[in-house]
DOKOL-852415 format. One record per residue (C-alpha): x, y, z; residue number from 1; residue in one letter. Coordinates in pm, 1 decimal, decimal comma, padded with zeros to 6 digits. Layout:
<rs>
{{X Y Z} NUM A}
...
</rs>
This chain:
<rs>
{{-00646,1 -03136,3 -02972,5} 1 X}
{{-00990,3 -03079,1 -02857,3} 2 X}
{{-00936,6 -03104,7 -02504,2} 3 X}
{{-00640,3 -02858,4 -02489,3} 4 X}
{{-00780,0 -02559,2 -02389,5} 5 X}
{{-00967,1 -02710,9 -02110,0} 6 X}
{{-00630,1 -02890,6 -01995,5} 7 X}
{{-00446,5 -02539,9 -02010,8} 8 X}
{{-00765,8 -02404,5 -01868,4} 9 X}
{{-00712,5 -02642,3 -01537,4} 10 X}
{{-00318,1 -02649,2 -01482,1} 11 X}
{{-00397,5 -02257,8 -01457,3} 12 X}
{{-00672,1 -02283,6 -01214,3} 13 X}
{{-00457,6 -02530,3 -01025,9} 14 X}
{{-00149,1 -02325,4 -01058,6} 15 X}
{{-00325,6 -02012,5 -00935,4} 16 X}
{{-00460,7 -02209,1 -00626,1} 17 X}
{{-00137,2 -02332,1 -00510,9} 18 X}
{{00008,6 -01996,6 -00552,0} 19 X}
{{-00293,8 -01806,4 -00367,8} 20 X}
{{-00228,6 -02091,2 -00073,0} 21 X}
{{00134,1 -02088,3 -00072,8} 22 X}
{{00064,6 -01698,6 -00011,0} 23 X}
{{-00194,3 -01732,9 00214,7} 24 X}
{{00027,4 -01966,6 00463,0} 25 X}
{{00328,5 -01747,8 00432,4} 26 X}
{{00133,5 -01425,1 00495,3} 27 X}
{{-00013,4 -01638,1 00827,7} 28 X}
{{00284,4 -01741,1 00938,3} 29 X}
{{00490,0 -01403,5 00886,4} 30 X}
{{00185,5 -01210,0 01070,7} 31 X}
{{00218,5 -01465,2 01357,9} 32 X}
{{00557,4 -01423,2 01378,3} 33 X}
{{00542,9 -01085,8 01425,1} 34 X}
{{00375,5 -01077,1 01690,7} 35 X}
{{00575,7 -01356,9 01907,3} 36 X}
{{00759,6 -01287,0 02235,3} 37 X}
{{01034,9 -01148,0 02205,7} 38 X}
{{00964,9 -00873,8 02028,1} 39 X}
{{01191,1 -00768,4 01715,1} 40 X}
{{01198,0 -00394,3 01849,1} 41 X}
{{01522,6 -00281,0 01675,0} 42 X}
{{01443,6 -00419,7 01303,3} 43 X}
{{01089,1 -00305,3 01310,0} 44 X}
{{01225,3 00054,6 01389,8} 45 X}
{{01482,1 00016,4 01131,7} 46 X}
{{01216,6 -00094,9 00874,6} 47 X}
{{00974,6 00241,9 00993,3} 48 X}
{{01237,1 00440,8 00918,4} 49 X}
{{01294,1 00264,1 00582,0} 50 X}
{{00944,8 00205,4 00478,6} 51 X}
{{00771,9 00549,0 00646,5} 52 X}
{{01071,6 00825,7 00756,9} 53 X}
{{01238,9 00769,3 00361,3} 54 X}
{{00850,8 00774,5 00230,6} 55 X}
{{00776,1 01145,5 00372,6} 56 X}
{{00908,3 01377,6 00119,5} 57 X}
{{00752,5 01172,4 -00173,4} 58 X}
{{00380,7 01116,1 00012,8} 59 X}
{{00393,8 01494,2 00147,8} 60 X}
{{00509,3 01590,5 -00263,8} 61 X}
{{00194,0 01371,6 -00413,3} 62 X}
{{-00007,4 01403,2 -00147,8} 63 X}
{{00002,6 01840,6 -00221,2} 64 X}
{{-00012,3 01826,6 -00569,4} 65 X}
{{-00323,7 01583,6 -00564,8} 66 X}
{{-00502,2 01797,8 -00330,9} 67 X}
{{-00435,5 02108,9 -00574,4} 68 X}
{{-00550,4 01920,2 -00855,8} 69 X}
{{-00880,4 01821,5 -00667,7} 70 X}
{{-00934,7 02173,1 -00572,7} 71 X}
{{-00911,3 02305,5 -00953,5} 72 X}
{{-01142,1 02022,4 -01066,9} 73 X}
{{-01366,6 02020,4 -00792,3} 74 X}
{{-01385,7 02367,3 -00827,8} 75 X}
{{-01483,6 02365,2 -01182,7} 76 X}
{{-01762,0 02113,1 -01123,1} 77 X}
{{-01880,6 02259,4 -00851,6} 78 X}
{{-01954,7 02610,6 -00982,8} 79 X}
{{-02149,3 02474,4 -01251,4} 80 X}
{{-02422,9 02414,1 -00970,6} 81 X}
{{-02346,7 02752,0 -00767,2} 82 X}
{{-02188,2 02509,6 -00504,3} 83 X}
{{-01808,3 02625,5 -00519,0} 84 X}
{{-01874,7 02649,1 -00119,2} 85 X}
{{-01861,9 02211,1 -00084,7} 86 X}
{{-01536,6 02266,2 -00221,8} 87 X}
{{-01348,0 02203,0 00133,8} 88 X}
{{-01612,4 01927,6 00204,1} 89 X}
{{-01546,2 01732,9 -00158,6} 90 X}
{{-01158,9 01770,3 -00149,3} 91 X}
{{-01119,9 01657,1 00207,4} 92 X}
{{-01373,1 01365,5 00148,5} 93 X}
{{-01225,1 01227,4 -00153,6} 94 X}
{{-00846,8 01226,4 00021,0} 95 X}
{{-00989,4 01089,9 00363,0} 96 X}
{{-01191,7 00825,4 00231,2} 97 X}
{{-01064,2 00692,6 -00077,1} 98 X}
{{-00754,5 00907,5 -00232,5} 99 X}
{{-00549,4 00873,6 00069,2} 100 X}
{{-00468,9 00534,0 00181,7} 101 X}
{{-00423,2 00429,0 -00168,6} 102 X}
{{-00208,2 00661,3 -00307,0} 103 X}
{{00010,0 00628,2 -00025,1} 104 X}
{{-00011,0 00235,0 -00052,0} 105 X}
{{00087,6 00294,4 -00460,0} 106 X}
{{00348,5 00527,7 -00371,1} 107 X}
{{00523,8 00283,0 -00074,7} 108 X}
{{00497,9 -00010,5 -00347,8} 109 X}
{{00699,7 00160,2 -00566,0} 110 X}
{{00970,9 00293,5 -00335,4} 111 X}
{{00987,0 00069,1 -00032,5} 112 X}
{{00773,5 -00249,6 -00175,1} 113 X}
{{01008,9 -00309,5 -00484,8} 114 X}
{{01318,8 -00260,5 -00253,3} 115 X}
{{01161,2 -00535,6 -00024,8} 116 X}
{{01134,1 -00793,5 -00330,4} 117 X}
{{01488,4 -00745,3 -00443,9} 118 X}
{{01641,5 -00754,5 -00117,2} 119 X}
{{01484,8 -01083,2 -00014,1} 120 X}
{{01534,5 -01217,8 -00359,2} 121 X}
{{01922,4 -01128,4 -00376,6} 122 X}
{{01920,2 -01339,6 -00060,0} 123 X}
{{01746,8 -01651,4 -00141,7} 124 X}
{{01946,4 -01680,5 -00492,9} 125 X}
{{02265,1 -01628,1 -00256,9} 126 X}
{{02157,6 -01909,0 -00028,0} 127 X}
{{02171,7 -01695,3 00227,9} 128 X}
{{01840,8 -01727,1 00349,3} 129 X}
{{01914,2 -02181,5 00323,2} 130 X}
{{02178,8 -02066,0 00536,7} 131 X}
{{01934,2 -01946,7 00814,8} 132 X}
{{01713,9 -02274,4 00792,0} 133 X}
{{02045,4 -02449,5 00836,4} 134 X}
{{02155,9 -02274,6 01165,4} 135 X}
{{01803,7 -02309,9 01263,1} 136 X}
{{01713,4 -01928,0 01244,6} 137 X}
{{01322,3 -01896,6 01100,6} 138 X}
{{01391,7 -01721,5 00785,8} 139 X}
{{01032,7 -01544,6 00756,6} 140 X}
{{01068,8 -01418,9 01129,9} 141 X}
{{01373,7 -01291,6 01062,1} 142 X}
{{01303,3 -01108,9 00740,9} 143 X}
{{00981,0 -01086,3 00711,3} 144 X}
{{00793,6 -01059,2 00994,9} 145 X}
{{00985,1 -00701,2 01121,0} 146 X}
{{00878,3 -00569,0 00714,0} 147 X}
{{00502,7 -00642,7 00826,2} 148 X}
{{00509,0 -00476,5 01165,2} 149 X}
{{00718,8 -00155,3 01037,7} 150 X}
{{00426,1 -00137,5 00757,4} 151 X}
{{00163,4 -00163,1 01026,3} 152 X}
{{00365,6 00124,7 01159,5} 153 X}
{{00396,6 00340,1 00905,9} 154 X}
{{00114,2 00280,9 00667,3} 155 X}
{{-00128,4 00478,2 00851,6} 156 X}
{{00124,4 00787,3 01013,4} 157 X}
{{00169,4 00812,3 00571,8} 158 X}
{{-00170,2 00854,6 00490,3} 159 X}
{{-00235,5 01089,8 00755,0} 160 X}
{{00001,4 01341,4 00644,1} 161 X}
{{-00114,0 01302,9 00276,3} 162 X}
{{-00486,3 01379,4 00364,8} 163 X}
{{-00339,0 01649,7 00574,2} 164 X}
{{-00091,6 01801,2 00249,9} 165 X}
{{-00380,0 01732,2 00013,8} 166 X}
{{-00589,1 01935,0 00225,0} 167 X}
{{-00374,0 02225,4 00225,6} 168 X}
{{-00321,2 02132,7 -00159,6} 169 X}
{{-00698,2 02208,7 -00208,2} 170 X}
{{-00659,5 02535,9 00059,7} 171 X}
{{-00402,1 02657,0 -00216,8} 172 X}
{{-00579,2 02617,3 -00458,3} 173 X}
{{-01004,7 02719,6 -00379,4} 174 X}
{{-00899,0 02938,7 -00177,0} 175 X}
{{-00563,1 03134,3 -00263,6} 176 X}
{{-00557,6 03102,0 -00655,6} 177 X}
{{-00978,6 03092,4 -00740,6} 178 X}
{{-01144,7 03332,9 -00422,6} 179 X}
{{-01330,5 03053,8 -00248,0} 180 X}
{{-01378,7 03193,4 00125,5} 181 X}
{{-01166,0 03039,2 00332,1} 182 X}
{{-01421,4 03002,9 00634,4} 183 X}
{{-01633,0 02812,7 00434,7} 184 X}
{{-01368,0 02606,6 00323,6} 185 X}
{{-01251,9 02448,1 00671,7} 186 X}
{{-01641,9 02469,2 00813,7} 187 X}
{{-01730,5 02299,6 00535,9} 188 X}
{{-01441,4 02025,8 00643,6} 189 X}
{{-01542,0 02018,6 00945,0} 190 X}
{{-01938,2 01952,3 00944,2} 191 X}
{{-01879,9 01725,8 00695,7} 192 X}
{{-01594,0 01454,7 00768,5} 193 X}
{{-01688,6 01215,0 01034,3} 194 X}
{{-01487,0 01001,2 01263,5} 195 X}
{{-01639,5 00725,7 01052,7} 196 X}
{{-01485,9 00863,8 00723,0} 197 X}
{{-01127,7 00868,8 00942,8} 198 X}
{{-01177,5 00508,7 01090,2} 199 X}
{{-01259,3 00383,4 00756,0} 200 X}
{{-00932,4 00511,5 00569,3} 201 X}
{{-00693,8 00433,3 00822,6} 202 X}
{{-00823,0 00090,2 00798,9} 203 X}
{{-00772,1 00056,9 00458,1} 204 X}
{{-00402,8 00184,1 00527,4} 205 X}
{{-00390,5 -00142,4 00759,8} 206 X}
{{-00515,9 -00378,3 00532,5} 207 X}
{{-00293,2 -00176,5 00251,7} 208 X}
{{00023,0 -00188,2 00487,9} 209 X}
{{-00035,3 -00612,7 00543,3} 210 X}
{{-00073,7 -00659,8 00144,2} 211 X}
{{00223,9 -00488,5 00055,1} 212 X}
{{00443,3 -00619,5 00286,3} 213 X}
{{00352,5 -00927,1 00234,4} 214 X}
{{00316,7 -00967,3 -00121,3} 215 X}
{{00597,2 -00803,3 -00164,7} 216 X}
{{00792,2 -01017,5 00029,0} 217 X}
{{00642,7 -01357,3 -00073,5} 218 X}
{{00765,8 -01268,5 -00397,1} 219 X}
{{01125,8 -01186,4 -00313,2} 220 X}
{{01100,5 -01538,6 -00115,9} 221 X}
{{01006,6 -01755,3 -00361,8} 222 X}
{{01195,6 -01617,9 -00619,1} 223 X}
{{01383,0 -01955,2 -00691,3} 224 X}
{{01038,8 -02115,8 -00781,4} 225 X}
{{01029,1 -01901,4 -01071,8} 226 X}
{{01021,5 -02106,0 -01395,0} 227 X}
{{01072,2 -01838,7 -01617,7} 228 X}
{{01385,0 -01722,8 -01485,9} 229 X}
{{01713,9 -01769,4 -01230,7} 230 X}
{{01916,3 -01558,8 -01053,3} 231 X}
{{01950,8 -01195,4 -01110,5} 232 X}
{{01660,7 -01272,2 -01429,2} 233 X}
{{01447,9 -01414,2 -01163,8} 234 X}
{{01452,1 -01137,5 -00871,8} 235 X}
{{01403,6 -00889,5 -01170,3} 236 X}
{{01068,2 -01090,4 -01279,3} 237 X}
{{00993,9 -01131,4 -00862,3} 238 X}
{{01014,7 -00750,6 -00812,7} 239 X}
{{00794,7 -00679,2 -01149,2} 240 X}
{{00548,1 -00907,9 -01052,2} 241 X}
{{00571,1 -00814,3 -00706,5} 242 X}
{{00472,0 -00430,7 -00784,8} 243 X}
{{00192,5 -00522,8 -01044,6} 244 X}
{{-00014,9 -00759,2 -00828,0} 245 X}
{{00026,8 -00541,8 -00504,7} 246 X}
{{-00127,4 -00261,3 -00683,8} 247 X}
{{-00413,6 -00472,4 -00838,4} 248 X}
{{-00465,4 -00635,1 -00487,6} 249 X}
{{-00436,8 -00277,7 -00310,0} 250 X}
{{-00680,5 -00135,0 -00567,7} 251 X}
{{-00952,3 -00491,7 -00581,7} 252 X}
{{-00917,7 -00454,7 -00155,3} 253 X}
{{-01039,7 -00037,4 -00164,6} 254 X}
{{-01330,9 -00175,2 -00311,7} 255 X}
{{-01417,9 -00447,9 -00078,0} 256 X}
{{-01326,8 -00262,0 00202,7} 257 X}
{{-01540,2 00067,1 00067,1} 258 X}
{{-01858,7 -00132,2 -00004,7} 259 X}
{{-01822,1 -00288,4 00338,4} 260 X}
{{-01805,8 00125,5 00510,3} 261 X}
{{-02063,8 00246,5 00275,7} 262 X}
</rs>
């Protein structure tokens, strides 16, 4: 009895290890795959138009409403200190930088990244993607590997337009609704993003864009390992799970990434 919390203690730790390199493998071998001769040009269009063209109306919808909330808050902090002129310079920071890329990651888990889980786990509990391995088609190339490279894709184009709407979210807002000049406002933009504030997003769009597409469909793929749960059960549980842990990963990575451009 003693020594039962230290034996549940290790067939977690081992249990998380072979899960984190079962994960690490398949997100290896789906990122190599996309990027093998020939190219899969007509999938990974198909998949930007899933992942990023059926994306725009919800990113452009968040992405002006969060810029209209930063401009009412940021306004109200700001003119505490007689500085309601930073206003343009806080909102557009906050969305380049940080707000951006992982909204737009959160948002794309839970439209296109869930979709991506159920659709390869409807397929493996059909046998449809044994039937692939049996005619000697590479299941993760096939599947996978065009999700990853329409991500890529998209990912960034996403969170370009959402700094862009949350910019004109903030516009509305300082400027329109509370009397902030609006030449201050875009100087203020201006002199105070850098191309390093730019870079650094957009590459946390790319490492956002390779986590969810990944994750998402790892989980989808190995839906049949699932202990606590078959068939439909077990794609529902895949596509849960799939949606919590991209989010925790997206968030844990916009701090590693962010301490690394600081």
């Amino acid at each position: 009895m003693l020594t039962a919390p230290v034996e549940w203690l290790g067939r977690r730790g081992l249990s998380f290890l072979l899960e984190a390199g079962r994960y690490t493998c398949f997100s290896l071998r789906a990122m190599a795959a996309a990027c093998r001769l020939p190219l899969q040009v007509f999938k990974t269009v198909e998949q930007v138009y899933f992942i990023g063209v059926r994306s725009m109306s919800v990113i452009l919808l968040i992405g002006l409403f969060t810029g209209m909330v930063l401009g009412l808050q940021g306004y109200y902090a700001l003119v505490k200190f007689g500085s309601e002129g930073m206003l343009g310079a806080a909102v557009a920071l906050s969305l380049i930088r940080e707000l951006g890329p992982v909204l737009t990651a959160i948002m794309v888990i839970g439209r296109a990244g869930s979709a991506m889980t159920a659709e390869i786990g409807v397929m493996r509990i059909s046998e449809q993607i044994d039937a692939l391995d049996t005619m000697d088609i590479d299941p993760v190339r096939f599947l996978v590997s065009p999700k990853v490279a329409g991500a890529v894709i998209s990912f960034p184009l996403l969170t370009a337009f959402f700094d862009f709407m949350g910019i004109v979210g903030g516009y509305l807002t300082g400027v329109i609704m509370l009397g902030v000049n609006s030449g201050i406002y875009w100087y203020r933009i201006e002199s105070a993003v850098e191309m390093s504030d730019v870079t650094g997003g957009f590459v946390k769009s790319l490492v956002f864009a390779l986590i969810v597409a990944t994750m998402c469909s790892y989980q989808g793929y190995y839906t049949h390992l699932r202990s606590r749960g078959f068939g439909a059960v077990g794609v529902s549980l895949s596509t849960t799970t799939a949606v919590v842990i991209s989010c925790v990963m997206v968030l844990i990575s916009d701090y590693v990434i962010t301490s690394f451009f600081m």
